[in-house]
C-alpha positions, 0 to 999 in steps of 0.5 A: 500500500506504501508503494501505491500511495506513492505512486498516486502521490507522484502522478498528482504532483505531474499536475503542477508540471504541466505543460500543453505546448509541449504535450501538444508538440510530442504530439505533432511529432507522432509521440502519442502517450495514453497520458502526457503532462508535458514535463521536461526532463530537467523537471523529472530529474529534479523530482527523481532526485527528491523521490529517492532522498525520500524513499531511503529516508523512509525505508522504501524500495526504489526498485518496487516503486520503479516497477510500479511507475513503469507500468502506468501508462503515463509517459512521465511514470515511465520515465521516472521510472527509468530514472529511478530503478537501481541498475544493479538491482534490474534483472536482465528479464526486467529489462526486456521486457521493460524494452518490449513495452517501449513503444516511443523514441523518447522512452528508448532513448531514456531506458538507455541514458538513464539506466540500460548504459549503467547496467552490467549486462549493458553489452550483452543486450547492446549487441542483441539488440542491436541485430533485431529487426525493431527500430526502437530495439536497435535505436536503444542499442546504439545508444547504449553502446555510445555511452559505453564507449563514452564511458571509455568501455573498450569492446573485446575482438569480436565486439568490435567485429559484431558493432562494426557490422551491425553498425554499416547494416544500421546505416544503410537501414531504413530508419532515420533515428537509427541512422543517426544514432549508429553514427554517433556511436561509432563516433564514439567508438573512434574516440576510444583511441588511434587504432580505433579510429582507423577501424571507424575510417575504414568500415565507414569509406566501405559504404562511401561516408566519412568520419567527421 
């Protein structure tokens, strides 16, 4: 019941975040949500940070009220979520099912910056998904991998095979987000060192783009 109170709390409180013109704007850009307060991220944050000062104060688990959240169908619950679920705590069937009830670019770029990159089988379900024939399991994907590489993570040999392949099958796919986003991973994963850059050069001039 704690948990539940909190989360009826929490979606209260969207209210006070509201904003039309940005839910109106999701909208007009095809980001449908059940129900779409409009509150931006930085406002999430914050709000992510006090939730979790007060669930430690009070005893409460962060990983059951990030359950909770996730399945509302409210598109600040589930991003809230994302912030809140401890990384080491999500067992990797949580997380794919949490990516198979992804259902917008905007909630797949959120799974992977604010929790999937932090993971410990982040690679694992970075390469798998990365060979998946969905646009928002592989959006998700590249993104990983970008922060990963970040983050200084160096791939073993035959990752660095498998995201190069992924990476000029993603850029020569159909979708636009994915594009974009394996490009700027393997940006990343040039900037891991000289050797790395090479690769990047080469498997780039192979379908006639440049390493900016």
């Amino acid at each position: 019941m704690e948990i539940n109170e909190q989360v009826k709390e929490i979606k209260q409180s969207f209210r006070q975040m509201m904003d039309g013109a940005i839910a109106k704007s999701m909208r007009d850009k095809g980001l449908e949500y059940r129900l779409n307060w409009g509150a931006t991220l930085p406002r999430l944050r914050e709000m992510a940070h006090d939730i979790r000062m007060q669930t430690a104060a009070e005893g409460l688990s962060a990983y059951h009220l990030a359950i909770a959240l996730w399945k509302e169908e409210v598109r600040e619950c589930k991003i809230l979520a994302t912030m809140l679920m401890p990384p080491g705590e999500l067992p990797i069937e949580v997380a794919e099912i949490w990516m198979e009830q992804t259902h917008s670019q905007e909630i797949a770029e959120q799974l992977a910056f604010n929790l999937l990159q932090q993971v410990p089988y982040a690679p694992l379900i970075a390469y798998r998904w990365m060979a998946s024939d969905k646009e928002l399991y592989q959006l998700c994907a590249f993104h990983i991998m970008s922060r990963l590489f970040m983050n200084g993570q160096e791939p073993s040999e035959r990752g660095i095979n498998e995201f190069l392949d992924q990476a000029i099958a993603a850029l020569q796919g159909p979708f636009p987000s994915v594009r974009k986003a394996a490009m700027q991973s393997v940006l990343h994963f040039a900037e891991l060192g000289l050797v790395y850059e090479r690769m990047a050069k080469s498997v780039l001039k192979s379908i006639n783009l440049e390493l900016f």
